[in-house]
N, C-alpha and C positions, 0 to 999 in steps of 0.2 A: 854669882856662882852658886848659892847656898839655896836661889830659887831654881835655881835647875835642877842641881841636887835633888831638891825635894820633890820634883814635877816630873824626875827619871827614877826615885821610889815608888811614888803613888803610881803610873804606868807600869811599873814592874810588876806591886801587890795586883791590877789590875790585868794584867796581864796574865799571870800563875792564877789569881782566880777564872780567870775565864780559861784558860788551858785545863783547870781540874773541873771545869766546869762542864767540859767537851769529853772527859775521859770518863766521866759521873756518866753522863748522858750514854756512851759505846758501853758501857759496862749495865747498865739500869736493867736491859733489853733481859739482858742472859741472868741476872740476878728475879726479876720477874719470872721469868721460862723454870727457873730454877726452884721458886718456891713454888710454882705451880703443880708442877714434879710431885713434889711433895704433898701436895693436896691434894693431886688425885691419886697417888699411890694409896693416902690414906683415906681414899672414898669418897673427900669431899669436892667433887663435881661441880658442882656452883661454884666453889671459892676459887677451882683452878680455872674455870670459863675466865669469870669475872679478869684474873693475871694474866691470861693468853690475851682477851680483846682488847686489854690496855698496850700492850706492844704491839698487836696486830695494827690496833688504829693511832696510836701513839708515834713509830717506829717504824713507818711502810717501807724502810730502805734500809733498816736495819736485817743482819744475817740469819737472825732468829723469826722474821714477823711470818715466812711460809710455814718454820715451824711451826709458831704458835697458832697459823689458820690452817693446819691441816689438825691438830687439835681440838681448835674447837670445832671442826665437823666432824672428828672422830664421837669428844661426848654430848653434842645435840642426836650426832645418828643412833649411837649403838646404846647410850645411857641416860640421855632423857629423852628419848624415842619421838624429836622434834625432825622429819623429816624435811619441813622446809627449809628450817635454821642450819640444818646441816648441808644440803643443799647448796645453802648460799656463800659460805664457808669454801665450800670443795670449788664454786664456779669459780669465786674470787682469788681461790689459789690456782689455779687452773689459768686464766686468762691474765693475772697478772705479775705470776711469778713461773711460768715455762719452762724456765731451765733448773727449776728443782728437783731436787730428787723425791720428792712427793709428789709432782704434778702429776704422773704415770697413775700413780693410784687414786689421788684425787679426779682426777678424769675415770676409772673405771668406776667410783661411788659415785657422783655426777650420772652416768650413762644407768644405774641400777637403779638409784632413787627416783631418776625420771620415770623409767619405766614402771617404777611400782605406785605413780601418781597420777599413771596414764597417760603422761603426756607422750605421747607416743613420735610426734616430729620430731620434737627436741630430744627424746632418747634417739631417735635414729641418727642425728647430727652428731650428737654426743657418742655415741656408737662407730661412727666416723670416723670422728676426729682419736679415738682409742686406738682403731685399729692405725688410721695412720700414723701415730708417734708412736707404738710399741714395739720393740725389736723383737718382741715372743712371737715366733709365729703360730702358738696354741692360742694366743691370747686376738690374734689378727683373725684365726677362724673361730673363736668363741664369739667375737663381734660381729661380725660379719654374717654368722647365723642368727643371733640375735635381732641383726636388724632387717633379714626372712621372716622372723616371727613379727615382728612390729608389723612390716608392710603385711602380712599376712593379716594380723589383728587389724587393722584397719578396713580392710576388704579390699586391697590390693593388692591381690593373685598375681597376675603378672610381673608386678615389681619383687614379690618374692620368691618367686621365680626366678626373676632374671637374676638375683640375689644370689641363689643357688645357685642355678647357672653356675657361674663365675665360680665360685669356692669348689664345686665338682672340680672345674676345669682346673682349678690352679693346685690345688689339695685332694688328690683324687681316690688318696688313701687316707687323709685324712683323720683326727682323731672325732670329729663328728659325721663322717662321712653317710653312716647307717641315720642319721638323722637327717641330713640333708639330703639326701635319696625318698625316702619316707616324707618329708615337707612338699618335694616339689613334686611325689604320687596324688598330696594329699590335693597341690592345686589342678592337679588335672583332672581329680574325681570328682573335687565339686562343680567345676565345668564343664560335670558331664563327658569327659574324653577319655573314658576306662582304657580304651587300646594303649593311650600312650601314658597312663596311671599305672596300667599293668606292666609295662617295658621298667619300668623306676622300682614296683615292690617286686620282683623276679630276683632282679640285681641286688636290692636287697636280701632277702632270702638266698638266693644263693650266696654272696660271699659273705655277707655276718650270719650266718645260723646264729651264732651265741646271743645276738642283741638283743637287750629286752624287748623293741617292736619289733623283732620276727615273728611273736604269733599275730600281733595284729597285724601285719603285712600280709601273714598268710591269708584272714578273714575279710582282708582288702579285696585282696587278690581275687579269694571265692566269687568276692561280691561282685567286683570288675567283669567276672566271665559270666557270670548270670545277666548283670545289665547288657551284655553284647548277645545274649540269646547260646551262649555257649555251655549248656544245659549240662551234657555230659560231665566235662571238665570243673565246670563248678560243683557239680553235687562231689566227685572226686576231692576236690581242695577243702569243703567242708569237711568231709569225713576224716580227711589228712588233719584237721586242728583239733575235731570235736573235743580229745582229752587234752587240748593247753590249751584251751579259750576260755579264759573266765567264767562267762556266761554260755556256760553250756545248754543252756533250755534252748537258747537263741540258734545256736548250731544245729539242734536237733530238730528244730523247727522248719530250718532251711531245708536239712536232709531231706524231712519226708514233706513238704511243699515240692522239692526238685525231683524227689521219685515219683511220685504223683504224676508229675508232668509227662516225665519219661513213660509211666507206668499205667497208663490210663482205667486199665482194668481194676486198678488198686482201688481209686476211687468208686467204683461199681459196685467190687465186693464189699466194700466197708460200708457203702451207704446199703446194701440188700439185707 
């Protein structure tokens, strides 16, 4: 009786230490995150990495480790200006913690870093995959344009286009609309198709006058009716921007190249 006794104590003490042993461990996570807190309130950077990636990689199922890896891609991105460290931080919160409430923004840092690394497919995925999980729908057409400029930067006219497209069609008032109007001029102009370049900055200029590229829409536009031989009308849309076009020498050069044209006698007398 007295060896059971003793064999139903020692299972006991064994038992309460491993039970405080298990409640040590749920508590570590957040006492870490905790002092980390503290280190980087007070600047030190390093020390609070160093506590966040021991629960991140410690802890992967603990309720604190998205916190702590959205963290540490916060001070590799903004505070030790390590863009790949952070990076890899935001993927891995991103893909293996989804239903955080961090994922949203760790996915839009994800889509901004790639793109300023160039990697320009994987921004566009990343680009994607943002606009598909975010309920904002400023944030569905900030993406969606963005990944117009990507296919654009690559030299795939068409696909940003088609890009467009699409965001015209669904966002038609859009809060980039004047931008996405003006992108899909830009791809017709370089394709040489000024007719259907000019249809895109019109519609600009006419319903955003205020945008910052309505003057250059308008210098678009000039240019569009000159390449089609529409001589008149362009020297007219020059003259309409001469005073909001930056480079006013340039304006003024057109004018009188286009009056010339029209003007044949001009050339006569100035060369007599």
């Amino acid at each position: 009786m007295k060896r059971h006794r003793k064999y139903a104590a020692i299972f006991f003490w064994i038992l309460l230490v491993w039970m405080v042993g298990l409640s040590g461990c749920g508590d570590s996570p957040k006492k870490l995150v905790h002092q980390a807190e503290q280190k980087f309130d007070a600047g030190d950077y390093l020390g609070a990495l160093a506590l966040y990636e021991q629960v991140a990689d410690n802890f992967p199922k603990h309720q604190m480790a998205d916190d702590a890896l959205y963290w540490m891609g916060m001070i590799h991105h903004l505070y030790l200006k390590d863009e790949v460290k952070g990076l890899q931080a935001f993927q891995r919160l991103s893909n293996d913690y989804p239903a955080s409430p961090f994922a949203l923004d760790s996915q839009r840092y994800t889509a901004s870093i790639l793109e300023r690394l160039q990697k320009n497919r994987q921004a566009i995925e990343a680009y994607e995959h943002l606009r598909e999980i975010s309920p904002d729908p400023k944030v569905a057409q900030e993406s969606r344009y963005k990944i117009g400029e990507l296919y654009f930067g690559v030299g795939d006219l068409d696909q940003a286009r088609n890009e467009w497209d699409a965001q015209l069609k669904r966002y038609p008032d859009g809060v980039l609309t004047d931008k996405v109007l003006y992108g899909i001029a830009n791809t017709y102009f370089i394709q040489g198709r000024c007719g259907e370049a000019l249809n895109f900055l019109d519609r600009l200029i006419q319903n955003y006058p205020q945008s910052e590229l309505s003057t250059d829409a308008r210098f678009r536009a000039a240019s569009c009716l000159e390449e089609e031989g529409r001589i008149q009308e362009a020297l007219a849309r020059f003259k309409e921007v001469a005073d909001s076009y930056p480079n006013r020498q340039v304006v003024e050069m057109k004018i009188k190249a286009l009056s010339e044209q029209l003007n044949p006698e001009i050339i006569h007398k100035s060369g007599s």
